[in-house]
ROKEDREN-993674 format. One line per field, with one value per residue: residue number from 0; residue in three letters; z, y, x of N, C-alpha, C in turn. Coordinates in Angstrom, 3 decimals. Example, Ala and Ser with C-alpha at 12.3 -4.5 7.8 and 13.67 -1.06 7.14 Angstrom:
<atoms>
pos	0 1
code	Ala Ser
n_w	7.800 7.080
n_v	-5.690 -2.250
n_u	13.190 12.850
ca_w	7.800 7.140
ca_v	-4.500 -1.060
ca_u	12.300 13.670
c_w	7.800 7.870
c_v	-3.300 0.030
c_u	13.200 12.900
</atoms>
This chain:
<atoms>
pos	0 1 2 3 4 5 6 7 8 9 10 11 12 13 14 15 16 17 18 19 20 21 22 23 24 25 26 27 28 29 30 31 32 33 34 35 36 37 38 39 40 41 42 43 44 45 46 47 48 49 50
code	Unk Unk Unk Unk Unk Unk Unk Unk Unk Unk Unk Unk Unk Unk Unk Unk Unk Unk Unk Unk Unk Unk Unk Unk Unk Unk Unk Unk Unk Unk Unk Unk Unk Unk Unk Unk Unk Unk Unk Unk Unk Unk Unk Unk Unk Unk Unk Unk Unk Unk Unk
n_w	-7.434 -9.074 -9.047 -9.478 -8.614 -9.533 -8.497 -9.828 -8.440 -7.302 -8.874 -11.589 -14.158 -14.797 -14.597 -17.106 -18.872 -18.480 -19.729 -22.228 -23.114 -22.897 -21.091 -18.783 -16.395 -12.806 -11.620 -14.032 -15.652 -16.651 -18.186 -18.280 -19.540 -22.358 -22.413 -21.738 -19.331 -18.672 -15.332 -13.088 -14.021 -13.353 -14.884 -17.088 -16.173 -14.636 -16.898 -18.218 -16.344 -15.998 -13.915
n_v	66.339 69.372 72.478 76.103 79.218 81.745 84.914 86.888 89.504 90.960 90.937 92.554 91.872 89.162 89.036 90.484 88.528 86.434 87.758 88.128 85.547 85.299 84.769 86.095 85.982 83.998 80.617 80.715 77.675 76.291 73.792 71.748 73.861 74.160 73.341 75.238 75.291 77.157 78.412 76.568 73.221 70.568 68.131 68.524 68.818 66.536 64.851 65.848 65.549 63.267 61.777
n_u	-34.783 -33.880 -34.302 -34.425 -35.626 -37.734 -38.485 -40.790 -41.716 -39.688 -37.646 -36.576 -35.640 -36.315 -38.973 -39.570 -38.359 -40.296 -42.330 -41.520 -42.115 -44.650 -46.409 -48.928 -49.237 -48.527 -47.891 -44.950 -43.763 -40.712 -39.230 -36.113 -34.898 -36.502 -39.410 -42.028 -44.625 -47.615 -49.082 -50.761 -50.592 -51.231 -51.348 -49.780 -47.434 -46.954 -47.051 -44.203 -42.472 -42.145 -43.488
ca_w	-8.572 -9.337 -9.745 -9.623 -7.879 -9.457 -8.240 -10.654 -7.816 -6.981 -9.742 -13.219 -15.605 -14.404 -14.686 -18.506 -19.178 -18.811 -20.224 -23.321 -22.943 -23.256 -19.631 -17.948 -14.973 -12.466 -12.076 -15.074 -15.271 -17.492 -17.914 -19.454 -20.944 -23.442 -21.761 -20.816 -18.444 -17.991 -14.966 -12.496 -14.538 -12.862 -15.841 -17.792 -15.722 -14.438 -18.270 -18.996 -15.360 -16.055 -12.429
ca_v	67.171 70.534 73.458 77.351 80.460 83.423 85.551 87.926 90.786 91.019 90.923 93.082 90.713 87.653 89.636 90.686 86.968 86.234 88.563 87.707 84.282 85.542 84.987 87.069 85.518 82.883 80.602 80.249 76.734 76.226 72.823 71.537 74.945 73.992 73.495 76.001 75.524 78.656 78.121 75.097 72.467 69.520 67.001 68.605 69.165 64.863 64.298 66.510 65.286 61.593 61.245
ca_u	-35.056 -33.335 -34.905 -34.655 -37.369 -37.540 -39.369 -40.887 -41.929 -38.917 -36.326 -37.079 -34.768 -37.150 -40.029 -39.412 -38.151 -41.505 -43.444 -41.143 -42.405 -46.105 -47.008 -49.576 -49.359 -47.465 -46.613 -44.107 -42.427 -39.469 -38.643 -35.061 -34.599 -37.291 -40.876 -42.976 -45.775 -48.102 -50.405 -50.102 -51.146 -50.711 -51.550 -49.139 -46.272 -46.776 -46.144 -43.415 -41.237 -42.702 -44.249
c_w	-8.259 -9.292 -8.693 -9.295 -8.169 -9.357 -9.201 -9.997 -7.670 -7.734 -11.547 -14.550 -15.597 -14.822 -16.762 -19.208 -19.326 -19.702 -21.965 -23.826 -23.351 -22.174 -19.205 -16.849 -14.549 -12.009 -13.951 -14.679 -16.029 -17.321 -18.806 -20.343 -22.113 -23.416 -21.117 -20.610 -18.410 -16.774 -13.831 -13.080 -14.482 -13.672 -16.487 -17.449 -15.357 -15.729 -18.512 -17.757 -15.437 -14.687 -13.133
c_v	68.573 71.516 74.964 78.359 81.349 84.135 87.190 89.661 91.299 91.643 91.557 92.121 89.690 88.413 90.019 89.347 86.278 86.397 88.419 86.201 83.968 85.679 86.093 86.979 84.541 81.355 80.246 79.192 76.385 74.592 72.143 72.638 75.064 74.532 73.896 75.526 77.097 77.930 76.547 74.006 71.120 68.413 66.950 68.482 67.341 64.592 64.705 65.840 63.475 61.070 60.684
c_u	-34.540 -33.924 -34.440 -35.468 -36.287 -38.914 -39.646 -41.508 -40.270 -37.469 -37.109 -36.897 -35.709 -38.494 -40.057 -38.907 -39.151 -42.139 -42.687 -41.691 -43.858 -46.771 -47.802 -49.747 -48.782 -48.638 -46.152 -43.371 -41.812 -38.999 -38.101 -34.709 -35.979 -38.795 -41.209 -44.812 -46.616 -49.195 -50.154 -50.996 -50.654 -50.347 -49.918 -47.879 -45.607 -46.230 -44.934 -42.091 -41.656 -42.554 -45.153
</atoms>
C-alpha cells in the first residue's frame, strides 16, 4: 500500500490543506483523493481500504 506523511508541524501548505478540510486536529487521512478520515478511526478506515 502507497501512501504519503505530511507533516503538518512542519510544512505551512500541509498545514492550511487541512485546516481547509475542517480538521482541528491529526491525524488527517486522505484516501484516493476523495476520503477523508478525521481522527484514527480504525472501523472506518478497515471499510474504506477493505481490510
Amino acid at each position: 500500500m502507497e501512501f504519503i506523511t505530511k507533516d503538518v508541524t512542519k510544512d505551512p501548505e500541509t498545514l492550511a490543506e487541512v485546516q481547509r478540510m475542517g480538521a482541528t486536529a491529526t491525524p488527517v487521512i486522505v484516501i484516493d483523493g476523495e476520503d477523508v478520515v478525521f481522527g484514527f478511526a480504525r472501523r472506518q478506515l478497515e471499510g474504506l481500504l477493505k481490510l
